[in-house]
RONU-490652 format. One line per field, with one value per residue: residue number from 0; x, y, z of N, C-alpha, C in turn. Coordinates in pm, whole numbers. Layout:
i: c(NUM, ...)
n_east: c(X, ...)
n_north: c(Y, ...)
n_up: c(Z, ...)
ca_east: c(X, ...)
ca_north: c(Y, ...)
ca_up: c(Z, ...)
c_east: c(X, ...)
c_north: c(Y, ...)
c_up: c(Z, ...)
//
This chain:
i: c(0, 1, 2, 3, 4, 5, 6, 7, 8, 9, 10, 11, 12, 13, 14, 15, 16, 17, 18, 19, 20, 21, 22, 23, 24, 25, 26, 27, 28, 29, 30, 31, 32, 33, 34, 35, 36, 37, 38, 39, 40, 41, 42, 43, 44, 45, 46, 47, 48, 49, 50, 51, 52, 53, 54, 55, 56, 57, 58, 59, 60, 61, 62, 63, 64, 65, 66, 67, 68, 69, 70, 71, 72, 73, 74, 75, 76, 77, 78, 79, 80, 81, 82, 83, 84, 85, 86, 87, 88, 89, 90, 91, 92, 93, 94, 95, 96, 97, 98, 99, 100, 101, 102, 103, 104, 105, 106, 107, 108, 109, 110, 111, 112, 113, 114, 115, 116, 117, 118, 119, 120, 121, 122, 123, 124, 125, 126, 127, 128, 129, 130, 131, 132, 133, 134, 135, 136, 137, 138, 139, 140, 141, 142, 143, 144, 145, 146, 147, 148, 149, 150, 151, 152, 153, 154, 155, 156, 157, 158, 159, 160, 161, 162, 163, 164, 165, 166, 167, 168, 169, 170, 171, 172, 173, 174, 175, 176, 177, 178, 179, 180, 181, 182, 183, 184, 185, 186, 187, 188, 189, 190, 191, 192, 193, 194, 195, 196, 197, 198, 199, 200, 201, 202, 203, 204, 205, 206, 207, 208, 209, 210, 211, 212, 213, 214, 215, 216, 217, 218, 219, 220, 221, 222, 223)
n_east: c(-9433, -9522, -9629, -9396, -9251, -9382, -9347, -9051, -9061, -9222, -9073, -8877, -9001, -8985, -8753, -8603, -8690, -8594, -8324, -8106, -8148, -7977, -7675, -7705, -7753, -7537, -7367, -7462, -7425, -7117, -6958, -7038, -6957, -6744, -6633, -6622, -6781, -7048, -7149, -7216, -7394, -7610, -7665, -7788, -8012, -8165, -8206, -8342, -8606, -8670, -8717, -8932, -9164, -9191, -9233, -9431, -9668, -9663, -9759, -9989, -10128, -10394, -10543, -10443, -10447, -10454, -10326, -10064, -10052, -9832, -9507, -9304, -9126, -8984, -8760, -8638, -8549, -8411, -8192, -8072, -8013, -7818, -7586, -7479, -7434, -7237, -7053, -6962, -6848, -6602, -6455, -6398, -6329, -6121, -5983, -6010, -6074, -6036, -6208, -6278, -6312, -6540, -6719, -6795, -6790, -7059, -7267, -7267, -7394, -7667, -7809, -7791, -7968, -8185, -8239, -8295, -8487, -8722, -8732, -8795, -8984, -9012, -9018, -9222, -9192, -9026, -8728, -8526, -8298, -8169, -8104, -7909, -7751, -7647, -7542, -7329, -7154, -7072, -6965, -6747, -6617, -6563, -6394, -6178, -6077, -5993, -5772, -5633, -5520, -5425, -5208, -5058, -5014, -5180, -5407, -5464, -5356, -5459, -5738, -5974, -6205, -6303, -6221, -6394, -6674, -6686, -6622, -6894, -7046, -6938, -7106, -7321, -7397, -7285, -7403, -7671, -7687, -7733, -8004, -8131, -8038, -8141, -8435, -8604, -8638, -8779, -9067, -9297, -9404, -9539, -9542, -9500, -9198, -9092, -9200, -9061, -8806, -8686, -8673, -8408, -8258, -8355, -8193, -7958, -7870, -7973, -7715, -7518, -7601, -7482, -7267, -7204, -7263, -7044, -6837, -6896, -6820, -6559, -6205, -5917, -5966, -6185, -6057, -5895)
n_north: c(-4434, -4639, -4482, -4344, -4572, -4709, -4464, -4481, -4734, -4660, -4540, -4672, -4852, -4669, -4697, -4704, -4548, -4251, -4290, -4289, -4062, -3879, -3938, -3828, -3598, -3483, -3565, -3334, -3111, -3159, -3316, -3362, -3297, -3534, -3783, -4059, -4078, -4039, -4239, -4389, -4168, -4223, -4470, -4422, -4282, -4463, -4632, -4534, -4432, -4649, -4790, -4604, -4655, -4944, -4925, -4752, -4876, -5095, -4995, -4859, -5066, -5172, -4978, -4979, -5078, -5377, -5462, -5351, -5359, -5608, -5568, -5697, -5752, -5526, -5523, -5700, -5583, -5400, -5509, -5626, -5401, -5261, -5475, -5390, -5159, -5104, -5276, -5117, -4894, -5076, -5125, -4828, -4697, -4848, -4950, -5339, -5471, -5507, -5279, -5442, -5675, -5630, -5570, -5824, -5998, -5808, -5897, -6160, -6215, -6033, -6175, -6447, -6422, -6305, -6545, -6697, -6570, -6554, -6868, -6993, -6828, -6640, -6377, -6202, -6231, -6242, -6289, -6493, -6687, -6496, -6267, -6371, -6471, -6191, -6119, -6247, -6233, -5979, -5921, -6080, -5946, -5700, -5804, -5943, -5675, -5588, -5777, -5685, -5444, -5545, -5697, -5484, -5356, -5152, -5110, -4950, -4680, -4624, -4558, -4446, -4231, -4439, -4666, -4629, -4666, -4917, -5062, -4986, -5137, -5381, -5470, -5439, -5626, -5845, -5897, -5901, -6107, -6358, -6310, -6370, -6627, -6781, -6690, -6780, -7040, -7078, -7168, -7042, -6841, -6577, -6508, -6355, -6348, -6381, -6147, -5954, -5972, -5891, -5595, -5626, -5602, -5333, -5196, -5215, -5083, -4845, -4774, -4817, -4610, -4403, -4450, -4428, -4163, -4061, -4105, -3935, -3709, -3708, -3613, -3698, -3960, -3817, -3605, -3703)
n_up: c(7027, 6833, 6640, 6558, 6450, 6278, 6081, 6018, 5908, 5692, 5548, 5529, 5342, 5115, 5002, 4841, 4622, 4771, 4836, 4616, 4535, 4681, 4661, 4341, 4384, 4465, 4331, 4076, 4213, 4272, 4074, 3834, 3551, 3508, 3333, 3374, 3609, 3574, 3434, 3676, 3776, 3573, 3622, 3831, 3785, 3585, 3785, 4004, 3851, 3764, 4007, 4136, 3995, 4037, 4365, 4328, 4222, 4361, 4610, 4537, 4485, 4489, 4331, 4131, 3764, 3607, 3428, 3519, 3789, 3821, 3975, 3951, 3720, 3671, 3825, 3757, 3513, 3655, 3721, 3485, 3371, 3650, 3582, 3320, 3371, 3563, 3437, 3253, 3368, 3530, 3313, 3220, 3413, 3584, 3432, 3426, 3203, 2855, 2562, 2458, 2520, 2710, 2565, 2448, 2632, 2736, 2536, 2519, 2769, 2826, 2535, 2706, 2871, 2770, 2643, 2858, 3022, 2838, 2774, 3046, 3080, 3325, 3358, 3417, 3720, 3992, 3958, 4107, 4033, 3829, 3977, 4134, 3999, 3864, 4109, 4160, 3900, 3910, 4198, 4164, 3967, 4134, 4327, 4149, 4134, 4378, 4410, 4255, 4313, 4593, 4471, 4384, 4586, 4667, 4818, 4995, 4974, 4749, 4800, 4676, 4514, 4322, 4438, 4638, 4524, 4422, 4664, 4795, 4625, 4632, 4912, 4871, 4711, 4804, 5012, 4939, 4729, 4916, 5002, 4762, 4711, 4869, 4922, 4720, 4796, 5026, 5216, 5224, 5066, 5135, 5401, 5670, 5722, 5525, 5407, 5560, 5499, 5324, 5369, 5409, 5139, 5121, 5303, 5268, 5022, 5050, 5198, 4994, 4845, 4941, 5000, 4715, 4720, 4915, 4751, 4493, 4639, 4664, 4625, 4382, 4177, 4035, 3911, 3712)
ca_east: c(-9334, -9573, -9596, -9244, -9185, -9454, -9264, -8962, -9099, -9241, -8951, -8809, -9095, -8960, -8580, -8554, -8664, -8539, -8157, -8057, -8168, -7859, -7574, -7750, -7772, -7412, -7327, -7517, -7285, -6975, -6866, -7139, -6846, -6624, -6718, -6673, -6889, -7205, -7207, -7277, -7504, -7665, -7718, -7877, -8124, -8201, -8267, -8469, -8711, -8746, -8788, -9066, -9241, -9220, -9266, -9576, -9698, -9706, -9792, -10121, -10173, -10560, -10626, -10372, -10549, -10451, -10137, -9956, -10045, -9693, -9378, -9169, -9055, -8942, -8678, -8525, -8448, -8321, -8094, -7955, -7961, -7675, -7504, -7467, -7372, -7134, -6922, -6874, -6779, -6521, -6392, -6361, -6268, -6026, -5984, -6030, -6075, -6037, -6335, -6350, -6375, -6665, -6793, -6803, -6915, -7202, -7347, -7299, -7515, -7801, -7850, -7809, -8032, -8290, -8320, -8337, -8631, -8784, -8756, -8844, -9097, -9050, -8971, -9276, -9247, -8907, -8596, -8360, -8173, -8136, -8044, -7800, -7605, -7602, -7438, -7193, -7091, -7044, -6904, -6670, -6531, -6533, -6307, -6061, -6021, -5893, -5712, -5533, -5507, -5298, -5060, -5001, -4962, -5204, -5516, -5510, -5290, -5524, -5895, -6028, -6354, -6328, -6293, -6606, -6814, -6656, -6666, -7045, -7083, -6918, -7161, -7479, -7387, -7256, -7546, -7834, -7685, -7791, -8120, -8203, -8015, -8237, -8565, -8695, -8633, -8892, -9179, -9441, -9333, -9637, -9522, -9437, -9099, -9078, -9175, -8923, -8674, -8677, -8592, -8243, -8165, -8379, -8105, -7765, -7921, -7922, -7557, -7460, -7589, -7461, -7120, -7191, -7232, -6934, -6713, -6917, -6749, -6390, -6129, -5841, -5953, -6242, -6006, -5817)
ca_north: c(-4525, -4689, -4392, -4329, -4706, -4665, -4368, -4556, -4861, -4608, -4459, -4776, -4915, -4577, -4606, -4753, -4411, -4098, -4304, -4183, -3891, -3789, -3927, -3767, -3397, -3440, -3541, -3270, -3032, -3165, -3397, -3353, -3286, -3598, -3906, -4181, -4072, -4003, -4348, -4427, -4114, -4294, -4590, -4399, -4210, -4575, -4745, -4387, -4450, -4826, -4801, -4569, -4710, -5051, -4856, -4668, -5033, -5165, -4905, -4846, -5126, -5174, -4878, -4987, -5150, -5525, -5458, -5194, -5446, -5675, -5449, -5824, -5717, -5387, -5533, -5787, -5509, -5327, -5604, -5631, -5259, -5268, -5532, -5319, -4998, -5095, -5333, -4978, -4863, -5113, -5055, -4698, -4625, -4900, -5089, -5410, -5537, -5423, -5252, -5529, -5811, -5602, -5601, -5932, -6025, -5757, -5946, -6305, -6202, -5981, -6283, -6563, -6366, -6309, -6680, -6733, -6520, -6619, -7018, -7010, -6751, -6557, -6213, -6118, -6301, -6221, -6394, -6519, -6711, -6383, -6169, -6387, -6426, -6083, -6069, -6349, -6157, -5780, -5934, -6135, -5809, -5651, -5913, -5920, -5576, -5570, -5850, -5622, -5349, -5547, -5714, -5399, -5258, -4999, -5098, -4847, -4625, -4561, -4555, -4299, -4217, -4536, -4768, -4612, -4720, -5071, -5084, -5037, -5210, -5552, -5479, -5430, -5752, -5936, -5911, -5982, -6261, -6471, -6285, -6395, -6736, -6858, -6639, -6873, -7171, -7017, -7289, -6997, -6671, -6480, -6531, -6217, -6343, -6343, -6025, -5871, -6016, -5767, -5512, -5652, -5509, -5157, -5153, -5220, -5012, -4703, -4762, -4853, -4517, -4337, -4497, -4352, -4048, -3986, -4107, -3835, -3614, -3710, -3576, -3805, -4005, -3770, -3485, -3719)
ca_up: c(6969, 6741, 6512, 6544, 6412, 6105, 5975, 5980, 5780, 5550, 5505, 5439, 5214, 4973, 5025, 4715, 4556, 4840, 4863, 4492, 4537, 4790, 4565, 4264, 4431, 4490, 4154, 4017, 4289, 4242, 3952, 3657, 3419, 3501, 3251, 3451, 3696, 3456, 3426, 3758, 3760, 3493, 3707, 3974, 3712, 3590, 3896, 4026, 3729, 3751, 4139, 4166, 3935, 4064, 4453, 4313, 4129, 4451, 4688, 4516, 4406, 4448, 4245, 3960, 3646, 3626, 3393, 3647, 3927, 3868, 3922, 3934, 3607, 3700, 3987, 3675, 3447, 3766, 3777, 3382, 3435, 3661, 3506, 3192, 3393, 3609, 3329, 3172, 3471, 3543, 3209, 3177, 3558, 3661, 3314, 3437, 3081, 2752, 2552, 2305, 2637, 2773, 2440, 2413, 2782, 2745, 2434, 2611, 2909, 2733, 2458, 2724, 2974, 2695, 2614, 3020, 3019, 2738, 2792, 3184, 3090, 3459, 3324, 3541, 3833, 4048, 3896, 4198, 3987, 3750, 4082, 4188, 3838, 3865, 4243, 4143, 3835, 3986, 4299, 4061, 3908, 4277, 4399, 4102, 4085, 4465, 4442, 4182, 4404, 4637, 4461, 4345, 4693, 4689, 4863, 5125, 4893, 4627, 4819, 4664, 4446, 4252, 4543, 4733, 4455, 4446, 4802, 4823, 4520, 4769, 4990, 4845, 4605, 4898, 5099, 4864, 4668, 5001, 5010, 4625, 4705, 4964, 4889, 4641, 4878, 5128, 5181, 5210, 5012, 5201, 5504, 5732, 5775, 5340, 5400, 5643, 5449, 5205, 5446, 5407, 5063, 5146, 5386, 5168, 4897, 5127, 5221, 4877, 4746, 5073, 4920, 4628, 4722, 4923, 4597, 4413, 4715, 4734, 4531, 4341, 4062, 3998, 3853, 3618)
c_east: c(-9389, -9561, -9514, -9147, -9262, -9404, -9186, -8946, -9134, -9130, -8846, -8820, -9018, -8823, -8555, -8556, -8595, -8395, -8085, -8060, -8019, -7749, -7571, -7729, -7613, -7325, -7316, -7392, -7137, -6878, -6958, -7038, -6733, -6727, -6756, -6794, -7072, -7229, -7269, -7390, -7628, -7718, -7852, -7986, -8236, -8327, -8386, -8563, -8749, -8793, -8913, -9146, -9314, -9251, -9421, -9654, -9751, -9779, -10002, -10173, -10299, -10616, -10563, -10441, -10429, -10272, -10014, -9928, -9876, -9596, -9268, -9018, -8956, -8827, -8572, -8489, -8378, -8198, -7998, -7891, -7807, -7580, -7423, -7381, -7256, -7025, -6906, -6782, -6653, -6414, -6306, -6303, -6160, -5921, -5942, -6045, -6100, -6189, -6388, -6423, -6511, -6761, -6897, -6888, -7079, -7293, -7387, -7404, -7619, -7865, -7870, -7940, -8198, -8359, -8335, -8476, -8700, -8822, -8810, -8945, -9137, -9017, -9063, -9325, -9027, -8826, -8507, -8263, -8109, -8074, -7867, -7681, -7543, -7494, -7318, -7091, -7032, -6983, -6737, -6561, -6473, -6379, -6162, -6036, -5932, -5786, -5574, -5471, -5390, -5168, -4981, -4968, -5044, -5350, -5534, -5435, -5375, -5711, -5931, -6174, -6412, -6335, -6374, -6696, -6779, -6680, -6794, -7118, -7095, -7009, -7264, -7491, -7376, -7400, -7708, -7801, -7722, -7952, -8209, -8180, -8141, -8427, -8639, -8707, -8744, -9007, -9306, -9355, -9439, -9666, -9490, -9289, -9044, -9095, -9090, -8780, -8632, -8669, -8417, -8200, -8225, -8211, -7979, -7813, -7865, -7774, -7517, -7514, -7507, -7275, -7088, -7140, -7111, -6825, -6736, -6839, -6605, -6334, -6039, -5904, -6087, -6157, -5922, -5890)
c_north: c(-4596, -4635, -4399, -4480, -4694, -4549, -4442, -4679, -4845, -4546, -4531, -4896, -4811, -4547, -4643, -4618, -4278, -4198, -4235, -4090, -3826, -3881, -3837, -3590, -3410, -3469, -3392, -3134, -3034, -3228, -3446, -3365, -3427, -3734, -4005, -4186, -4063, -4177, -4428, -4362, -4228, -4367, -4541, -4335, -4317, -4609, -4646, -4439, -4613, -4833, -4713, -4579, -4816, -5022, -4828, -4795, -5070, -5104, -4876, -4956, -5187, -5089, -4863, -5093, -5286, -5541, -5388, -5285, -5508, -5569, -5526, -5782, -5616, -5415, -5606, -5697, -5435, -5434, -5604, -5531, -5252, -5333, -5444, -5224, -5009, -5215, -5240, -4940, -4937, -5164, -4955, -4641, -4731, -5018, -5242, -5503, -5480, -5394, -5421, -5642, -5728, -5573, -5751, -6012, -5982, -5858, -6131, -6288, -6162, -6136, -6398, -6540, -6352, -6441, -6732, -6743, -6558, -6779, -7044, -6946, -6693, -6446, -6165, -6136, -6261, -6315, -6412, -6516, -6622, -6305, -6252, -6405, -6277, -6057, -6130, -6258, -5997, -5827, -5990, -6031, -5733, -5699, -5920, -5794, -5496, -5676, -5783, -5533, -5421, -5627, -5599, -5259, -5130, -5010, -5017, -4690, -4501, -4563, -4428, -4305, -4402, -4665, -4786, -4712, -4867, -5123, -5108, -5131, -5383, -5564, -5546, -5609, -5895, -6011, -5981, -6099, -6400, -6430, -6380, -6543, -6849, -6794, -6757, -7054, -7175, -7104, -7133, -6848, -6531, -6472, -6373, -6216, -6315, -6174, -5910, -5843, -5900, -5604, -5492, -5547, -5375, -5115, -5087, -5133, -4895, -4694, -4772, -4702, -4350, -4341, -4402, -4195, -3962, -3998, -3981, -3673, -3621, -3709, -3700, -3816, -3888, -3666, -3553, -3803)
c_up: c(6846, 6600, 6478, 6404, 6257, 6002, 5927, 5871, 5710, 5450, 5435, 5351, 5066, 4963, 4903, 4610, 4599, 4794, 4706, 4454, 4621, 4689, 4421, 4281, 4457, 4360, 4085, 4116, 4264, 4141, 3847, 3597, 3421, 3432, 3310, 3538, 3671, 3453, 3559, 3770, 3677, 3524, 3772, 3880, 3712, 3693, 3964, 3935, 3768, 3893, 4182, 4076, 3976, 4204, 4462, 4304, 4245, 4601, 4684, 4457, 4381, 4370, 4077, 3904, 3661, 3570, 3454, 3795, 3957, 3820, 3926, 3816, 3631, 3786, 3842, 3594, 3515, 3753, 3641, 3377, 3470, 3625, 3443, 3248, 3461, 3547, 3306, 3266, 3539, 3420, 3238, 3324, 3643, 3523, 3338, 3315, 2983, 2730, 2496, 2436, 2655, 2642, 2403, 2551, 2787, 2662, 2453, 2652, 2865, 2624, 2569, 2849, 2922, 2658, 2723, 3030, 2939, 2759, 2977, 3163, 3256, 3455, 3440, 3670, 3882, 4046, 3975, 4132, 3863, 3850, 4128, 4087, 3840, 4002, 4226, 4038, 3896, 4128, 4260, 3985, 4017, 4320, 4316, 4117, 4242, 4493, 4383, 4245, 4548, 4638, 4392, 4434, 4708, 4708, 4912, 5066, 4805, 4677, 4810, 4602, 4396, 4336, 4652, 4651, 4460, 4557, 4853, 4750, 4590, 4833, 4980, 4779, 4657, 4979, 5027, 4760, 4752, 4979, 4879, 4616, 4761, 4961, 4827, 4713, 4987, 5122, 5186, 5138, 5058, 5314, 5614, 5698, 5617, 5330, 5451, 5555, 5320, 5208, 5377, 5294, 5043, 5218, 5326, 5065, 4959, 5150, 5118, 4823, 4853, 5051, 4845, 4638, 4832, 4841, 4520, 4471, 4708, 4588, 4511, 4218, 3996, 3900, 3712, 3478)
//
């Protein structure tokens, strides 16, 4: 049982890199050619690259040279990251707001995000209050865009590709905006229990790309 349990926690020390891999292979199967969906691809390439990096970073990290050691950094551009990718995405796949608004939003957030970082100077130290702007915002879009859905009668109507990804999108966004809320409140941050806690969004990650990838499966808005 012991073993049995150490796989498992290895398995879910590296979910951050295998989980994009299974929406990705089904991309690559079934809806490469549709635009919208490239952009989520896109995401998952992203976040693939920045997570085993920041995975590896920490994994080895007695044998990484001093500058490789912090992969803090690596989790906050994971974070403008999706910002960025999924405003397109609620653009171009539900138009939620014109280009010019998400024009104009994108260039808010990047500039006010840059003088965040910059004037707090915690780019390489793990940014709650950067994670959770981000869950408020992307949960924020989530939320209008079903609210739209049913005064327009067609929550259960229209669940197709586009409200998988929204759907996991609630989840994942839902869930770790407490994690990032209360994290930094933690009187010891090297605590076991600091460390468990970070289980949580291995968890919603996996389901959130597990989302993904049955949107990348289901027919409807993919074909149009």
């Amino acid at each position: 049982m012991g073993s049995l349990r150490s796989i498992g926690i290895e398995l879910l020390n590296w979910s951050e890199v295998w989980a994009p891999l299974i929406p990705l292979y089904v991309f690559i199967a079934k809806s490469r050619n549709n635009k919208v969906m490239a952009i989520i691809a896109a995401y998952l390439l992203t976040a693939l690259l920045l997570n085993t990096m920041a995975d590896v970073s920490w994994r080895f990290r007695p044998c990484m040279p001093d500058f490789l050691k912090n992969n803090n950094y690596l989790y906050n551009l994971n974070s403008v990251c999706r910002i960025i990718f999924f405003s397109f995405f609620f653009q171009k796949a539900v138009e939620l707001f014109s280009i010019r608004r998400l024009r104009i939003f994108l260039s808010i957030y990047v500039i006010a995000a840059g003088i965040y970082l910059s004037v707090s100077k915690r780019f390489l130290t793990l940014n709650s209050p950067l994670h959770v702007c981000e869950s408020f915002i992307l949960l924020f879009f989530c939320i209008t865009y079903l609210i739209k859905l049913i005064r327009a009668e067609q929550a259960f109507v229209a669940f197709d590709s586009y409200l998988l990804i929204i759907s996991g999108l609630a989840i994942y966004e839902s869930v770790n905006f407490f994690v990032y809320l209360f994290y930094q409140y933690l009187p010891d941050p090297e605590s076991e229990f600091a460390h468990n806690i970070w289980y949580v969004p291995d968890v919603s990650f996996v389901i959130f790309c597990l989302f993904i990838a049955r949107a990348f499966s289901t027919r409807g808005k993919l074909e149009t």
